[in-house]
C-alpha positions in Angstrom: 57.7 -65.4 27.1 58.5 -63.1 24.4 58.5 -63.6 21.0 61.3 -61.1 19.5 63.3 -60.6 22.0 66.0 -58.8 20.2 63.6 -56.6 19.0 63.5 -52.9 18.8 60.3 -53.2 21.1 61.9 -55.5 23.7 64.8 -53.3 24.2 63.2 -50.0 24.2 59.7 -50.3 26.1 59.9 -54.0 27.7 63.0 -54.7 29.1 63.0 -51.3 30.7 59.6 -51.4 32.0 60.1 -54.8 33.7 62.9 -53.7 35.4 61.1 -50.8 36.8 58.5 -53.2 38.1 60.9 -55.2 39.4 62.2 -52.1 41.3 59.2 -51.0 42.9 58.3 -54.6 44.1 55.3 -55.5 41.7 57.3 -58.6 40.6 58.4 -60.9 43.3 61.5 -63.3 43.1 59.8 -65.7 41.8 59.4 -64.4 37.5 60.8 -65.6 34.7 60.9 -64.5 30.9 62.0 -66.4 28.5 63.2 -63.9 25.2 62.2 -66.1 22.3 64.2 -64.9 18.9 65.7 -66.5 15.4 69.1 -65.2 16.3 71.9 -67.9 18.6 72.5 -66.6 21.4 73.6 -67.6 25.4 71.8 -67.4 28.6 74.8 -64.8 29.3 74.9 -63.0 26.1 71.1 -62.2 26.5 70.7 -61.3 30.1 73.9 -58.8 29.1 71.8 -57.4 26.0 68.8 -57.2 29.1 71.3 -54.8 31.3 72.6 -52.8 28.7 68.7 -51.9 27.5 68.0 -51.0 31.0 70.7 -49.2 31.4 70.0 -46.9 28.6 66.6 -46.1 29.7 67.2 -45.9 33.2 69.3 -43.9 35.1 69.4 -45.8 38.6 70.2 -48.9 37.7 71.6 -51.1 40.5 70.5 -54.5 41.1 71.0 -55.7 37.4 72.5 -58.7 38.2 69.6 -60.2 40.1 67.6 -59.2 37.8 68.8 -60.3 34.6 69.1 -63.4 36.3 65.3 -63.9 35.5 66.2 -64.2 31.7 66.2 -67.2 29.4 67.2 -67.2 26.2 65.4 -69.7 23.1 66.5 -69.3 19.8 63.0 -70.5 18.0 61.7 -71.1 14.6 58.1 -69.7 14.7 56.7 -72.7 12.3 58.8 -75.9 13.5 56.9 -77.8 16.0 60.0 -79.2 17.6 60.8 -75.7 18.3 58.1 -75.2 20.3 58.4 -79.0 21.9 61.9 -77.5 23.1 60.3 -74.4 24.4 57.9 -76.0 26.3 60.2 -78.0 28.2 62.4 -75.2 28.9 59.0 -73.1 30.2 58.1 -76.0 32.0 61.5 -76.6 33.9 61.4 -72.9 34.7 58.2 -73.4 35.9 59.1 -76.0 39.1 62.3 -73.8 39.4 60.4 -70.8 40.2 57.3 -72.7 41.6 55.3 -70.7 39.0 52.2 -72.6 39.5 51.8 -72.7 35.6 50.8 -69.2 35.1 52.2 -67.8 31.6 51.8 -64.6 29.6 52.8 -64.7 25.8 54.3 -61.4 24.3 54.3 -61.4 21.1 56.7 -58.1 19.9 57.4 -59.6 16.1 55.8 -59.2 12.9 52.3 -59.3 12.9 52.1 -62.0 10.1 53.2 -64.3 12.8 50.5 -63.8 15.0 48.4 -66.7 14.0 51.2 -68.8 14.0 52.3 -68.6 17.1 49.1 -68.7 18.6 48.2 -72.2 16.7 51.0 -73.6 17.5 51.3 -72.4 21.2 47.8 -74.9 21.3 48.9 -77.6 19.1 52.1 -78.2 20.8 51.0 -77.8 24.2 52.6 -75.3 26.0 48.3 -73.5 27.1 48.2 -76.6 28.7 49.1 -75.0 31.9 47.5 -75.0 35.6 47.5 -71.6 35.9 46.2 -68.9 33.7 47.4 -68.1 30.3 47.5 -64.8 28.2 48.3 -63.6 25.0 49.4 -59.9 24.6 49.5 -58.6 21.1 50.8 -55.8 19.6 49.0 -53.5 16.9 48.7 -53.9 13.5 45.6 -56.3 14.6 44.9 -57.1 11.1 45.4 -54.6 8.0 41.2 -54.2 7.8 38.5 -56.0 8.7 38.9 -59.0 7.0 42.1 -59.9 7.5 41.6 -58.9 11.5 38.3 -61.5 11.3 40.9 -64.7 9.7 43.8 -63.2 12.6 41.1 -63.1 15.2 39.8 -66.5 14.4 43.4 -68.1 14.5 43.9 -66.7 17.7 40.3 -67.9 19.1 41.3 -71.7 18.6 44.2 -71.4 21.3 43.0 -68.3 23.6 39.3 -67.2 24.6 38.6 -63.5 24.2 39.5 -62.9 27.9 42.9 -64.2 27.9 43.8 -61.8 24.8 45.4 -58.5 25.7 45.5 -56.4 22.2 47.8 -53.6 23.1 47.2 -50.1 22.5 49.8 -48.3 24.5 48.2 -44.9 24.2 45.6 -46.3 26.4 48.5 -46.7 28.7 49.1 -43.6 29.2 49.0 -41.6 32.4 46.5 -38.9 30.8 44.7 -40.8 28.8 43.9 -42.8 31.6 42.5 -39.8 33.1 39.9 -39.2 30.8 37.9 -41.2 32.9 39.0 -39.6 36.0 38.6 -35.8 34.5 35.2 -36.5 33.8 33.9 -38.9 36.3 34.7 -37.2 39.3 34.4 -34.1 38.8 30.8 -32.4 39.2 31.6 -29.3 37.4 32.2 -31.1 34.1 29.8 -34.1 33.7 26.8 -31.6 33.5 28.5 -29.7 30.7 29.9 -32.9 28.9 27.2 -32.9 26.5 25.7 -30.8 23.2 24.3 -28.2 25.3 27.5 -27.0 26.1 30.6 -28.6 24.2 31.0 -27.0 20.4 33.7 -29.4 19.4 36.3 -31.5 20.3 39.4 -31.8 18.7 42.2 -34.6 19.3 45.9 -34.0 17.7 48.9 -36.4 18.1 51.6 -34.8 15.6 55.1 -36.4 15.3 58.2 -34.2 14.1 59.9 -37.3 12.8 59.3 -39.0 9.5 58.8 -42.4 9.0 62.9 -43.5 9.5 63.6 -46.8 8.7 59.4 -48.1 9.3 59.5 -47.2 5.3 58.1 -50.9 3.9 55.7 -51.2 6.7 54.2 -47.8 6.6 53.8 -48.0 2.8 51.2 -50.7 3.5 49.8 -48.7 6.6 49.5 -45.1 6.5 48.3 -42.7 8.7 44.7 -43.8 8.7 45.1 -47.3 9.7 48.6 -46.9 11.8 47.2 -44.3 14.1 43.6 -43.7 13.2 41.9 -46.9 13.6 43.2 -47.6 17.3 44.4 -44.5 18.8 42.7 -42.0 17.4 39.7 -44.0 17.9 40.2 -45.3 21.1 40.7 -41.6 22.7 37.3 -40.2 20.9 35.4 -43.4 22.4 36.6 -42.4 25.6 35.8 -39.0 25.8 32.2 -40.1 24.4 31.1 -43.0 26.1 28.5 -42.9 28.9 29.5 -42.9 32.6 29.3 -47.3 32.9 27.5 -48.3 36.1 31.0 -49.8 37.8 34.4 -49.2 36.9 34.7 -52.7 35.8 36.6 -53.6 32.3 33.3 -55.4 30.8 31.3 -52.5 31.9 33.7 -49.8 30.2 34.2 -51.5 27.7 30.6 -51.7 26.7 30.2 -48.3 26.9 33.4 -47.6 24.5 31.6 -50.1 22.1 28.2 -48.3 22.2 30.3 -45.1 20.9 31.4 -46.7 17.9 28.6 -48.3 17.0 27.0 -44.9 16.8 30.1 -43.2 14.5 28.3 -41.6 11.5 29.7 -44.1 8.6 31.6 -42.0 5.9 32.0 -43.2 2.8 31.8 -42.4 -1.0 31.7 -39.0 -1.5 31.6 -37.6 1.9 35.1 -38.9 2.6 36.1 -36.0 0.8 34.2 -33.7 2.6 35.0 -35.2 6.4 38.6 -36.3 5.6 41.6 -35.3 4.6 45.0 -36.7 4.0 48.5 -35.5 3.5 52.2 -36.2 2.8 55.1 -34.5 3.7 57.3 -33.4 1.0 60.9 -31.7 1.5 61.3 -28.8 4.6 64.0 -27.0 6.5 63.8 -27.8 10.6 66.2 -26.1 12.8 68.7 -25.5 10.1 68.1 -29.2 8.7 66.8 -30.3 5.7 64.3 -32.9 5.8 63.5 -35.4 2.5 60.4 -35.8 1.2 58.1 -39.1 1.9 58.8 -40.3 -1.3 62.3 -39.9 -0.8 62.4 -42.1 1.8 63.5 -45.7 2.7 61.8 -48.3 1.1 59.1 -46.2 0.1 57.5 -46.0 -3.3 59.0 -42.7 -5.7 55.3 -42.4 -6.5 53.7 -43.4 -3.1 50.3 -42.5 -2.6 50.4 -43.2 0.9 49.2 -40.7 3.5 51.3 -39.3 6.6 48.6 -37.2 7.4 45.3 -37.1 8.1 42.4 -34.9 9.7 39.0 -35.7 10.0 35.4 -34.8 11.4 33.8 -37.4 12.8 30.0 -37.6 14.1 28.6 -39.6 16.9 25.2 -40.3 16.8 23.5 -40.0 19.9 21.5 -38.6 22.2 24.8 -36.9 24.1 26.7 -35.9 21.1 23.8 -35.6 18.4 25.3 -32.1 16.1 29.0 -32.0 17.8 32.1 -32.0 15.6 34.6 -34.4 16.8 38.0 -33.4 15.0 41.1 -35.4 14.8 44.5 -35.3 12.9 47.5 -36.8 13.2 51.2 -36.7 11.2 54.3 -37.2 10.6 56.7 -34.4 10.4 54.9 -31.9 11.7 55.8 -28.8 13.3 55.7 -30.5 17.1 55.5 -33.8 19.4 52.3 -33.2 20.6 49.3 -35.3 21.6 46.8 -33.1 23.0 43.1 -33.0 23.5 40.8 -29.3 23.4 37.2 -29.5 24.5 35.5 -26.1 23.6 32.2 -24.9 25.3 29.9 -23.3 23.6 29.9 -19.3 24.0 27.7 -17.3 26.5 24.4 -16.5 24.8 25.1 -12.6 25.4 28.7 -10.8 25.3 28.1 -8.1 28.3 32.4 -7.4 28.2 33.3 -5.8 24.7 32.7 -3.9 22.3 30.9 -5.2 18.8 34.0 -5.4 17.2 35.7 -7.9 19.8 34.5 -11.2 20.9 35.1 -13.2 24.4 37.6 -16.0 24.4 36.1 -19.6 24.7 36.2 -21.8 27.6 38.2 -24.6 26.6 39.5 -27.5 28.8 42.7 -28.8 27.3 43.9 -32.7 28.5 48.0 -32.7 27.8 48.9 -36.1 26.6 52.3 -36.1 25.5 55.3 -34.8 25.8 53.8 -32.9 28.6 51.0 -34.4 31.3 48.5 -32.3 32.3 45.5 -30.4 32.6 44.8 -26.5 31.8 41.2 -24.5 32.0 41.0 -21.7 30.0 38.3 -19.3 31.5 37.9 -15.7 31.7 38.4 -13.5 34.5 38.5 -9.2 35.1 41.6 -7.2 34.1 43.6 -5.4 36.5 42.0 -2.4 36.4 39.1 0.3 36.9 37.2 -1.3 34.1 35.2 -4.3 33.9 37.2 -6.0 31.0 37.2 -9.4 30.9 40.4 -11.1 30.2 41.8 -14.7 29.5 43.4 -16.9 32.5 44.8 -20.3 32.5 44.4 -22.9 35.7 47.0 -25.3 34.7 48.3 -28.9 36.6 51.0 -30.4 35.7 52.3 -34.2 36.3 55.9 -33.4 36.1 55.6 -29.9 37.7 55.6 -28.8 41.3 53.9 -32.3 42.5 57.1 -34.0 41.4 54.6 -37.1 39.9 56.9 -39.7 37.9 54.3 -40.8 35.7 54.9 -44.1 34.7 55.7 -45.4 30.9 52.5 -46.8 29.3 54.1 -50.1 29.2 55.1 -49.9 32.4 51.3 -49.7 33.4 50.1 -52.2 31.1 52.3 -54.9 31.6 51.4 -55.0 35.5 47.4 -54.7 34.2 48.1 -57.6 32.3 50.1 -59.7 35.3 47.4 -58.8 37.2 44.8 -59.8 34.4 42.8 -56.3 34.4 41.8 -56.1 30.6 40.3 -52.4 31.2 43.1 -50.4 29.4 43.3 -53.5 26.6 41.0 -53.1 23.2 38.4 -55.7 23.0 37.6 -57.4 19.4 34.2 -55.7 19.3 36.1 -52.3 19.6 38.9 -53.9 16.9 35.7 -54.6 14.6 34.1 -51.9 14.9 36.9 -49.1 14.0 37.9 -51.5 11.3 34.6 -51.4 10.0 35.0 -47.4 10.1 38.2 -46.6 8.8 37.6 -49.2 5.7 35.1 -46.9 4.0 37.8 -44.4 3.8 41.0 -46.1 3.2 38.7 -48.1 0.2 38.1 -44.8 -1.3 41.9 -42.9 -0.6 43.3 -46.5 -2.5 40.8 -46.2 -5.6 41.6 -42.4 -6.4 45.3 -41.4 -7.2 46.1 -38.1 -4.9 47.4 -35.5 -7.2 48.7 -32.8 -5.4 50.7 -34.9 -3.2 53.2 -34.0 -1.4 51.3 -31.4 0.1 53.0 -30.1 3.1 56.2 -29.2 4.0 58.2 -31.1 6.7 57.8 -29.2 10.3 54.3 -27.8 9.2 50.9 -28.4 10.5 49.6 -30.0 8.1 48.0 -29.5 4.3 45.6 -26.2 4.0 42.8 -28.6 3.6 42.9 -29.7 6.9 42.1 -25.6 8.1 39.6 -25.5 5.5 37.9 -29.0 7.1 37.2 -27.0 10.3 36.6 -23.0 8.7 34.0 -24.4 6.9 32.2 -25.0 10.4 33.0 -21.9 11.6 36.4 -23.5 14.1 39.8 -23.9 13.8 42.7 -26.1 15.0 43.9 -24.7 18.2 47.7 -24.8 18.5 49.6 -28.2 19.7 52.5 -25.5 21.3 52.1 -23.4 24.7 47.9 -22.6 23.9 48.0 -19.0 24.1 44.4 -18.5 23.7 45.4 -14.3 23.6 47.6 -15.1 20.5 45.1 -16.6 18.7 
């Protein structure tokens, strides 16, 4: 079931990645979803909104008919009880129809102030009362901070235990991220190194060229820090920090996930200016075309002090990662779609290959999330020649190069984890809690002190100056999100 099913979600992401489940035989005949929406509309008239969405997103799209045929339609009223009575017996018809065995999975791709709602009623009304299992898959915001993610969190308990709630993060869907695990894991040459001795710093980017569009009202109350920091952001460092779990089962990863934010160094007060900081585009030419400012968008505030940018240095306290920089940063109309991670080892004690006056290029390990999927080694090897120079090379794989590897679309893989009830890829409340807890500190501060100099960086830049200075100060700086030409830098 699906609640908002006309959505911008359901049409873009879900529809889509059903289909191509469908497709490769992961669902069998016997599914049905039921798109759940305010709006009155046929059996017909949605299963023809159903084609027309896949149709968009994918280009070989034959068997439509069948399987639109799969689609109900309920035009619902979140907080009417006979609504959901009407529901129920239209789930429960479906059910003997497709001989279901009472096993149901509730989307809910809406406004996060219904949440609680819908998962109240959804026990009140009856329709958990099933034989088979039940889930709830939820999309982020999961709360706006810690409080107000405790009252969603205890709604939600009263009709679902933790183990039947799936709280999306569809970055951890994603091919590469996924591979974290994989990169380090299985790999002998790395999982030696992964440590202090070796690794200087870490730094995570995910920059966006497009502004906020017509999101205007809901980013106002979000910003950059709590839409991208406090899951994705987060979710990637705990990954690349947590200790190799004893099986590769979700309880067991997850624990170790959790371990790494409970040992984040809390910022707060006056060191959030010193480990963070935040931006806002203002007005910029890209391509020929001239970009507003933040301010001048949408439904946003003339004198918004809202961020669409932020960079920060984060510390882990542990045994592992006891003195290494973790940086992050993330934007909005920046100068490239990127998401990229760079781990950079530590230089060789002693520089045998140049002069005093030139230095040897780092090995770095870079992990291509988006657009591009990949992996590329940066080490150094001898130049072509009689001398024993020493000279940058790249080792570079590629999921959509030579292999010919269709990676799938994160929802694409999460949806199936979550038919098949593997939580692994999900976020567990302890990990929602715990980032909440984080990011709090700093958003309390950023909303008590007005931000002067803002706007303060252009559309289709990287970022405000500050975020340089974050990482000069330790002697680093960003490496580029574009082609990393380590001989350019």
């Amino acid at each position: 079931m699906i609640f908002g099913a006309t959505g911008d979600l359901a049409n873009r992401k879900l529809y889509p990645s059903l289909y191509r489940l469908y497709k490769k035989g992961k669902l069998a005949e016997n599914f049905a979803v039921i798109g759940i929406a305010r709006r009155s509309l046929t059996n017909e008239d949605f299963q023809s909104n159903v084609r027309k969405s896949v149709q968009s997103a994918v280009e070989c799209s034959n068997d439509l008919e069948q399987f639109s045929s799969h689609f109900y339609y309920h035009s619902h009223d979140v907080t009417d009880s006979s609504s959901y009575l009407a529901l129920k017996n239209l789930a429960n018809n479906l059910d003997s129809h497709y001989k279901l065995e009472g096993n149901r999975i509730f989307y809910l791709a809406m406004a996060p102030e219904f949440f609680g709602t819908i998962a109240v009623h959804l026990k009140e009304d009856g329709l958990t009362d099933v034989a088979g299992y039940k889930r709830l898959v939820i999309e982020k915001p999961f709360g706006h901070d810690l409080e107000s993610a405790k009252e969603l969190n205890k709604q939600i308990r009263q009709a679902f235990s933790e183990d039947e709630i799936y709280r999306i993060d569809h970055y951890l869907g994603k091919e590469m991220v996924q591979n974290i695990e994989v990169i380090r894991f299985a790999n002998a040459i790395f999982e030696p190194l992964w440590n202090n001795r070796y690794i200087s710093n870490i730094q995570v980017t995910s920059s966006e060229v497009l502004g906020v569009e017509e999101r205007g009202r809901y980013y106002e109350k979000s910003g950059a820090l709590r839409d991208m920091v406090q899951n994705h952001m987060l979710q990637m460092v705990a990954l690349l920090a947590m200790e190799p779990p004893i099986k590769l089962t979700t309880d067991e990863i997850r624990s170790e996930k959790v371990k790494v934010f409970r040992a984040f160094r809390p910022i707060e007060g006056e060191e959030v200016k010193t480990h963070f900081v935040r931006g806002q585009y203002a007005q910029g030419t890209v391509n020929a075309e001239s970009l507003p400012a933040y301010r001048e968008e949408t439904m946003v505030d003339p004198q918004s002090n809202t961020e669409t940018f932020v960079a920060g240095k984060l510390l882990i306290d542990n045994f592992r990662w006891a003195g290494v920089p973790f940086y992050i940063r993330t934007g909005k109309r920046m100068k490239a779609k990127s998401t990229k991670i760079v781990i950079q080892f530590k230089d060789i004690p002693m520089n045998l290959y140049y002069g005093k006056d030139q230095t040897l290029n780092p090995n770095l390990l870079v992990i291509h999330i988006q657009p591009d999927e990949g992996i590329t080694l940066h080490l150094n090897a001898k130049k072509a020649g009689q001398q024993l120079d020493a000279t940058p090379v790249k080792l570079n794989y590629a999921n959509k190069g030579i292999d010919g590897i269709n990676t799938p679309e994160a929802y694409e893989k999460l949806l199936l984890d979550c038919i098949s009830g593997d939580a692994t890829n999900f976020t567990h409340w302890d990990e929602v809690a715990l980032s909440w807890s984080f990011v709090d500190k700093i958003s309390q501060v950023w909303e008590n002190t007005k931000e002067d100099n803002f706007p303060n960086y252009p559309a289709g830049t990287m970022g405000p100056k500050a975020a340089d200075e974050l990482l000069e100060q330790d002697g680093y700086f960003w490496w580029p999100v574009t082609d990393l030409d380590i001989e350019k830098c």
